[in-house]
N, C-alpha and C positions, 0 to 999 in steps of 0.2 A: 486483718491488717498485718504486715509484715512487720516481725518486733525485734529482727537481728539489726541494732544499732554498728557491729563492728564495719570501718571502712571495710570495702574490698578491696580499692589501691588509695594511694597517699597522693593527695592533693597538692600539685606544684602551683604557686604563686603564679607563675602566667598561663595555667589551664585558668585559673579562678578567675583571673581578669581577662581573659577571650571570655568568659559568659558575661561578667557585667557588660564587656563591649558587642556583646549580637544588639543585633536591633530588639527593639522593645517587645515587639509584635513576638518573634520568634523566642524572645528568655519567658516569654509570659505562656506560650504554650507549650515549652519543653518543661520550666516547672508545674505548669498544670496536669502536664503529663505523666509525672513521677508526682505527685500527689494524690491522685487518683490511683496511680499503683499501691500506695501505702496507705491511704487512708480513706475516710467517709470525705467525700468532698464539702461536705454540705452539714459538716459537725463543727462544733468550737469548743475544746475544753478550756471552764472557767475554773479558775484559780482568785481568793481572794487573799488581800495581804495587808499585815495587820504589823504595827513599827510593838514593837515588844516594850523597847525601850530606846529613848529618842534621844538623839542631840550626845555633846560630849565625847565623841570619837577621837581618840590620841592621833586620827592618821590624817594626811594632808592630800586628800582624792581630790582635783580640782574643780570637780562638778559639783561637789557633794555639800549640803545646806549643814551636815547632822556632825561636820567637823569642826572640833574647839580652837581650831587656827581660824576658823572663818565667821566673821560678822555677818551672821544671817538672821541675828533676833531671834532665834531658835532657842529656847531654853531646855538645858540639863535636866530629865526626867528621871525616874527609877523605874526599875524593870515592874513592869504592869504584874497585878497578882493573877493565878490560878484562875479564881471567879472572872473577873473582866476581861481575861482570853478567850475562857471558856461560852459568853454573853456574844461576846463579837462572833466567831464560831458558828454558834446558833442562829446568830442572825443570818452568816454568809451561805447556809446551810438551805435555811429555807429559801433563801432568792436564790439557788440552783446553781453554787459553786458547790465543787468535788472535789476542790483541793484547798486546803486553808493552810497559807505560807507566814511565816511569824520571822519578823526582822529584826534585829538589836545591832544598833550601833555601837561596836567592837570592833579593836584591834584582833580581840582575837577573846572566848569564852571564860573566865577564872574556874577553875572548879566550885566554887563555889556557887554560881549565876548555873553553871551547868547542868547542877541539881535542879533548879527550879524548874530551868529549861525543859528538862524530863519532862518531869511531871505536869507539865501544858502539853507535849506530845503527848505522854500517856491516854488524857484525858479528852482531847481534842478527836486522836487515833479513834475511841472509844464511841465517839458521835457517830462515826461512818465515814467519816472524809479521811482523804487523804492528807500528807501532813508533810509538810517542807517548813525548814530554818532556813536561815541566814544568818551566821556569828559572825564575819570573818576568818580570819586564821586561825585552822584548828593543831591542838598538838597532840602527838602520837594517847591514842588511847582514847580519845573522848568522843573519835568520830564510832566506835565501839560501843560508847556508853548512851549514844542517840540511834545506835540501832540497838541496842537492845529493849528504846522504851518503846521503840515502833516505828522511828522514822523513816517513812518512805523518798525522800528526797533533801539534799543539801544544796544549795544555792550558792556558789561561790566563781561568780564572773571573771573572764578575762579583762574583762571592758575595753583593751585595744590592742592593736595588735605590739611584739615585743618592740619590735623598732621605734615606734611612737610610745611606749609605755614611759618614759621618764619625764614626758613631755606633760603627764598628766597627774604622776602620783611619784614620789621619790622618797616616801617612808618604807614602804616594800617593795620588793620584786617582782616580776613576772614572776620567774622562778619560782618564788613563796608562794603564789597564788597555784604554781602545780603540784607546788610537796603539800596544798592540803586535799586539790582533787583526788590526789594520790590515797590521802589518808581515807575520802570518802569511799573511793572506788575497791580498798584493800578491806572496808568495814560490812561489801556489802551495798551499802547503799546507790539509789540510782543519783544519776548528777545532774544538776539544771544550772549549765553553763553557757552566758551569752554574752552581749558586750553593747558597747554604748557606740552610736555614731553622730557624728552633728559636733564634733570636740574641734573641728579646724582642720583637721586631717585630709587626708589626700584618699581618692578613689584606691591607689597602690596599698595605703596601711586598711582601708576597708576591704580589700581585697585578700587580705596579709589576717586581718582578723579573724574572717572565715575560712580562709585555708587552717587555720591554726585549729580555730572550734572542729573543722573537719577529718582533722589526723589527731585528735583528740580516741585513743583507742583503748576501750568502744566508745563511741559516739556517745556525747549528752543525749537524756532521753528527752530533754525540755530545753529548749534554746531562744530564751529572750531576749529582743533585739529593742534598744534604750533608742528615743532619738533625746538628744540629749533637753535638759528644761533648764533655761538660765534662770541660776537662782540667785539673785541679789543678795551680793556680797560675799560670791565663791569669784574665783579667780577665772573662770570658765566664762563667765558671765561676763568679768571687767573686760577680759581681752579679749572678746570675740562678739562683731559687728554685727548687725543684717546682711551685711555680704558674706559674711562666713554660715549663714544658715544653709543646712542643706538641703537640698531641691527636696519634692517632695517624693517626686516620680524617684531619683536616684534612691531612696529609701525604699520603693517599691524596687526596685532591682534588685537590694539586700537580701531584701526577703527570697525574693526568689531564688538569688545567689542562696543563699543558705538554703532553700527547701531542695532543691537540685544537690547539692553536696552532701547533705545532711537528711536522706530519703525516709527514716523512720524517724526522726526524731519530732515531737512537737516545737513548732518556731511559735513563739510566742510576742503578740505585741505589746509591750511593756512603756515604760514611762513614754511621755510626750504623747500618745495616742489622741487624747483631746484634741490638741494643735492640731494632728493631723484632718481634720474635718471625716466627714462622711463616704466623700466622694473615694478620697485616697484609703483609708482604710478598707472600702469594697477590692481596692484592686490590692491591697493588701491580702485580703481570702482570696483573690484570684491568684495571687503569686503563689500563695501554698503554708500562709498563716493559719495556723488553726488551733490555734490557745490565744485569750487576753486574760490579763487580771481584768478584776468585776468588781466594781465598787467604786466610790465616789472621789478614795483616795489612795494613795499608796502609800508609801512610809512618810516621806512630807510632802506630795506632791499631788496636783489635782487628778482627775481620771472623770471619763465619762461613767454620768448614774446608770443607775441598773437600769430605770425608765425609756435613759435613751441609748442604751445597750440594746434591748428589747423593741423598739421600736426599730432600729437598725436591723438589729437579724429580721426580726420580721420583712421587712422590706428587700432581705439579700436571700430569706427562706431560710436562714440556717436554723441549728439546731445545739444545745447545749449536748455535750458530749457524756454518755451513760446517765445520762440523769430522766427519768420516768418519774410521774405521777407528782412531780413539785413544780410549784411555779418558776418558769425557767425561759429562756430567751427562744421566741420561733414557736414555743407551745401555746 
């Protein structure tokens, strides 16, 4: 597999949108075809993801269930301990994921939360898996202190692209969202940067999105693509109709916009994946998807079971990515 992430030229806004506009037939076999250059076509790496600590987010994201400006019946948790990371872990372990990602809803890490943080990567690190967070916004120094305990990846989204970003979040910036990739990228660590589609937006800001993720330099090794989940009683939800849903097929163009752009990196398909049915997620691996989260849920959101993760691969042949000798999807 080819593992040089860095672009070779920098992606203009209307090269991105000449590929979502080829005909279907022709974006489907030109990212097939740079998928097959970079990867096992017929592999999936599973990643499962576990809410650290839930609800009570200072920040105003418009989709988001886990913010205290929004009526979502969510309640305010405390950060999960050690043992019941380490149990979830174990479990995600044996059903054949190889990366276990741990989320807490934050503005951004205290030092004090950051300690504990460690010490669930430490421990986690320790299993075999690989090991990705998500805090939010980090500040200088502490993206240092999660590679030193082991962390292999930092999770920290664009979610859309800059022109649309006020439209969805106006507690931070874009900007903020790059001085902490920055901080990731300066500690070391690899980056798992993607974004949300389905917000109302225009095919131009979807196009705008992964032009952005793809002059991202070097290139995120892990690029999950959200279609968004209205959750009752975010703002996302109130203002946005059945007619603003987005096609299913134009989601499978993402994908493939982004595997085609973004040649080494894993696209990942992330929230809404349920909704998407069977049928559309197959042409999702056919666009050049090859990572889901695995498991039943994601931070508050539903997800197809392991059962019928497994029964899916099985029926598309795929194959869970490095994982031998455990029970695992396709074996």
């Amino acid at each position: 597999m080819n593992d040089l992430t860095q672009p070779a030229v920098a992606w203009s806004l209307a090269q991105v949108e000449a590929l979502f506009a080829l005909p279907f037939n022709d974006l489907m076999f030109q990212a097939q075809t740079v998928h097959r250059r970079n990867f096992d076509a017929n592999a999936v790496q599973l990643s499962t993801l576990l809410s650290i600590k839930t609800g009570g987010c200072s920040e105003d994201c418009g989709y988001c269930s886990q913010s205290a400006r929004h009526d979502t019946g969510l309640e305010r948790e405390k950060l999960l301990d050690v043992t019941q990371v380490l149990e979830a872990a174990k479990a995600a372990k044996d059903a054949g994921a190889t990366r276990f990602c741990m989320g807490a809803a934050w503005r951004g890490p205290k030092d004090k939360d950051l300690g504990a943080v460690t010490e669930m990567v430490r421990e986690v690190k320790a299993l075999g898996l690989e090991t990705c967070v998500t805090l939010g916004m980090l500040k200088p120094g502490q993206a240092e202190e999660l590679k030193a305990a082991g962390l292999d990846y930092y999770n920290h989204n664009l979610d859309t692209a800059s022109e649309f970003y006020g439209q969805v979040i106006t507690t931070h910036t874009h900007d903020d969202r790059l001085n902490t990739l920055s901080h990731v990228r300066n500690a070391g660590i690899h980056v798992c940067c993607g974004g949300i589609v389905g917000l109302g937006e225009s095919r131009r800001v979807r196009a705008g999105l992964i032009m952005e993720l793809a002059n991202l330099n070097p290139q995120p090794e892990s690029v999950p693509i959200n279609m968004l989940v209205k959750v009752s009683g975010t703002p996302m939800a109130a203002q946005l109709g059945a007619e603003d849903d987005l096609d299913p097929l134009e989601f499978v163009r993402t994908i493939a916009v982004a595997r085609i752009t973004m040649p080494a990196s894993h696209v990942r398909l992330s929230a809404g994946r349920r909704e998407l049915g069977e049928a559309v997620q197959a042409l999702c691996f056919l666009a050049g998807a090859n990572s889901v989260f695995y498991g039943d849920r994601l931070l508050t959101t539903g997800n197809p079971d392991v059962d019928a993760d497994e029964a899916l691969f099985a029926k598309l042949g795929l194959k869970g990515e490095g994982v031998q000798g455990r029970r695992c999807a396709g074996h």
